[in-house]
DODOZA-159617 format. One line per 8 residues: their letters; for each residue x, y, z of N, C-alpha, C. Coordinates in nm, 4 decimals. Example, Ala and Ser with C-alpha at 12.3 -4.5 7.8 and 13.67 -1.06 7.14 Angstrom:
BEGIN
AS = 1.3190:-0.5690:0.7800:1.2300:-0.4500:0.7800:1.3200:-0.3300:0.7800; 1.2850:-0.2250:0.7080:1.3670:-0.1060:0.7140:1.2900:0.0030:0.7870 $
//
This chain:
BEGIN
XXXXXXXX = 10.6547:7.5040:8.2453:10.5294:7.5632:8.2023:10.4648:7.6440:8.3159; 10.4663:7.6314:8.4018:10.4194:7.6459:8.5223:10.4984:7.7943:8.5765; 10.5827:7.7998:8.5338:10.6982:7.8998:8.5867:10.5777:8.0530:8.4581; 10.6020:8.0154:8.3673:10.5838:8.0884:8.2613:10.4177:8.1284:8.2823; 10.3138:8.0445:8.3385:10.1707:8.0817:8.3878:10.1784:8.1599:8.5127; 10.2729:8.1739:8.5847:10.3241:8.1893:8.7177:10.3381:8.3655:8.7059; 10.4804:8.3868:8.5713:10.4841:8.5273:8.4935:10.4161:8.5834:8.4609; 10.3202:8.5390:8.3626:10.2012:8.5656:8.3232:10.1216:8.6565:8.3584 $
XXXXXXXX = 10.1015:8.5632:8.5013:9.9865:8.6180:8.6153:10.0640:8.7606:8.6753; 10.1861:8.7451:8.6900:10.2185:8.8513:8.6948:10.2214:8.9871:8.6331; 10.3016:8.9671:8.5101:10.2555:9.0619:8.4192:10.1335:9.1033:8.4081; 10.0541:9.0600:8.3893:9.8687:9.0634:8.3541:9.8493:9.1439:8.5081; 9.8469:9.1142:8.6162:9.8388:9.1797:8.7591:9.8829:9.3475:8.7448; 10.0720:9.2877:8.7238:10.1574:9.4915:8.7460:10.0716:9.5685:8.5991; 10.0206:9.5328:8.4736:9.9735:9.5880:8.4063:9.8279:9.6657:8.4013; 9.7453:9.5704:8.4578:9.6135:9.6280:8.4511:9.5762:9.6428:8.6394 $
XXXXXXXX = 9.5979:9.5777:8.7416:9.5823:9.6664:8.8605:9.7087:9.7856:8.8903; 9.8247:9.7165:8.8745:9.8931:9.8643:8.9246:9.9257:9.9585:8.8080; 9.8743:9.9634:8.6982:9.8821:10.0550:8.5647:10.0068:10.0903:8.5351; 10.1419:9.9904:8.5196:10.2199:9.9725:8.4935:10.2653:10.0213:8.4138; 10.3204:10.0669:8.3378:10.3469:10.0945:8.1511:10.4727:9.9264:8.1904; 10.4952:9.9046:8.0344:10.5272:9.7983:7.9865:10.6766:9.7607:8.0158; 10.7757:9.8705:8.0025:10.9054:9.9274:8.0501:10.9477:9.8725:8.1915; 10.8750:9.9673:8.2841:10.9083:9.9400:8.3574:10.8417:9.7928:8.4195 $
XXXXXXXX = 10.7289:9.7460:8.4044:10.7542:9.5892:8.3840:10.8587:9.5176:8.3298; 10.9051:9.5312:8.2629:11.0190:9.4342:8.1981:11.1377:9.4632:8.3127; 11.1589:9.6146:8.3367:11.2992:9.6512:8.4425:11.2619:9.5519:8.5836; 11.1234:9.5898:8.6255:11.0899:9.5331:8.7497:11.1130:9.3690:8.7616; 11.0983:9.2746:8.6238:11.0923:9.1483:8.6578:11.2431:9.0960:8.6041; 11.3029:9.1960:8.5440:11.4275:9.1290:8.4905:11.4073:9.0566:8.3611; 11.2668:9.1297:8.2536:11.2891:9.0512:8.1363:11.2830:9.1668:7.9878; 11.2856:9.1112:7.9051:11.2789:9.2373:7.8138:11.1201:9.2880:7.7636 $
XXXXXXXX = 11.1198:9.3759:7.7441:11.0158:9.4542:7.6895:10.8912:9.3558:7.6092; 10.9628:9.3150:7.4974:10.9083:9.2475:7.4183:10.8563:9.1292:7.4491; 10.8843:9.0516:7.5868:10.8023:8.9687:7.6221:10.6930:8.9610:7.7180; 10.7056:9.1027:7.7497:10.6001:9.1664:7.8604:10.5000:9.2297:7.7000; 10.5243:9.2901:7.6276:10.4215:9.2823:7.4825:10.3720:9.1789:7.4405; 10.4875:9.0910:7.4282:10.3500:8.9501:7.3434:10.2738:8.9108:7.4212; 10.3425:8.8943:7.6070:10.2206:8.8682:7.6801:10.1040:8.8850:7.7050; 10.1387:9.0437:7.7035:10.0157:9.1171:7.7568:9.9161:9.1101:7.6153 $
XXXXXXXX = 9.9771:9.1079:7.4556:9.8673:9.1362:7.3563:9.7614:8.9983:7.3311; 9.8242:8.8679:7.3817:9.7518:8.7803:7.3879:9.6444:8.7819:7.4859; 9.6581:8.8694:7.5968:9.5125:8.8730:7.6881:9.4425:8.9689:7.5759; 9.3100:8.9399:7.6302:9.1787:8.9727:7.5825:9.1511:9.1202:7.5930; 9.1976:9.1818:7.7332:9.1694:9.2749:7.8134:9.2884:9.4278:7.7618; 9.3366:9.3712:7.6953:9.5076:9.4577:7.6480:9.4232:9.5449:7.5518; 9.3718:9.5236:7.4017:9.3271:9.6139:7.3002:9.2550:9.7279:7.4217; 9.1498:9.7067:7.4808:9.0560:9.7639:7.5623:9.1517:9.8569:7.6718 $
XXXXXXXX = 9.2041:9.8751:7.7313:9.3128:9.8841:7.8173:9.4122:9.9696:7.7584; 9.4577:9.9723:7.6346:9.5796:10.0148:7.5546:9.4626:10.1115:7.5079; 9.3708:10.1470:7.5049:9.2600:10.2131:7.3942:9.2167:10.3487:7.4982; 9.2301:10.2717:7.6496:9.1921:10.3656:7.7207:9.3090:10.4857:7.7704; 9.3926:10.4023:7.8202:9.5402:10.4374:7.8203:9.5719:10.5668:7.7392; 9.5806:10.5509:7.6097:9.5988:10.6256:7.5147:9.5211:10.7283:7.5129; 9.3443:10.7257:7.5411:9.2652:10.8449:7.5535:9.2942:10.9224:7.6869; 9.3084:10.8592:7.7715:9.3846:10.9336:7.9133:9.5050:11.0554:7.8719 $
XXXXXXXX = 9.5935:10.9534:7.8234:9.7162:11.0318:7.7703:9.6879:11.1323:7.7093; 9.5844:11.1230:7.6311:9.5232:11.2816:7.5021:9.4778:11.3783:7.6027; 9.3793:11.3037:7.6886:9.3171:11.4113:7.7742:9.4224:11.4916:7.8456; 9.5066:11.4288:7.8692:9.6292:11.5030:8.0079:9.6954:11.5490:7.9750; 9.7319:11.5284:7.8096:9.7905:11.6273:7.7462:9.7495:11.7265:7.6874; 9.5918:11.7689:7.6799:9.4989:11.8468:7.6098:9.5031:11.9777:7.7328; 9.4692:11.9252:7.8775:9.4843:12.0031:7.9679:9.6170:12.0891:8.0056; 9.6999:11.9798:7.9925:9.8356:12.0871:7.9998:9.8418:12.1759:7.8795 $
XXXXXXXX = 9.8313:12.1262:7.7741:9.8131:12.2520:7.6503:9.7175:12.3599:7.6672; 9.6311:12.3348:7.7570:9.5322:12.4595:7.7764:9.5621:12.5328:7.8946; 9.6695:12.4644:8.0337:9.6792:12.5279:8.1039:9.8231:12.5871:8.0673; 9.9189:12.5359:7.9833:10.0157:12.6328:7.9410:9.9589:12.7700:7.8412; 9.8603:12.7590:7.7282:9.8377:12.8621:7.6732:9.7734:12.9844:7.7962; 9.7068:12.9269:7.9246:9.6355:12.9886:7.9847:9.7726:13.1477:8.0562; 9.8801:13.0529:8.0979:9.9941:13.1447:8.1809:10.0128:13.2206:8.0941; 10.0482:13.2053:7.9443:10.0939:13.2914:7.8604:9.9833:13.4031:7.8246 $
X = 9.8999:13.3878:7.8498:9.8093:13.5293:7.8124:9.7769:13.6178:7.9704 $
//
C-alpha cells in the first residue's frame, strides 16, 4: 500500500509542478498511461488543471494561427 501512496505522490508532483502531460509520465516511471489517468482523475485538482491545460492549448494555438495567416499576407 505504501509503495502505491509513494506513486501517487509522484504522479500528482511530475503532473501539476513539472506540467507533465500524462505520456510521458507513464514512459518516465515505467507504467502505462492508464494508470497515471485513473490516478491523476481521482485527485481533486485534475478537472481544474485539465480545464486550464486545454485553454492554454487554444490560446497557443490561436496565436500560431494568427501568426501564420500574418507571413502569408
Amino acid at each position: 500500500m505504501q509503495v502505491f501512496i509513494y506513486m501517487k505522490e509522484i504522479i500528482i508532483k511530475l503532473y501539476f509542478e513539472n506540467k507533465m502531460k500524462q505520456v510521458d509520465i507513464a514512459k518516465q516511471l515505467n507504467i502505462s498511461k492508464y494508470k497515471v489517468s485513473r490516478t491523476l482523475s481521482k485527485d481533486e485538482q485534475y478537472q481544474k488543471e485539465k480545464e486550464k491545460r486545454k485553454k492554454h492549448k487554444e490560446k497557443t494555438k490561436n496565436i500560431y494561427q494568427i501568426k501564420e495567416k500574418e507571413n502569408l499576407l
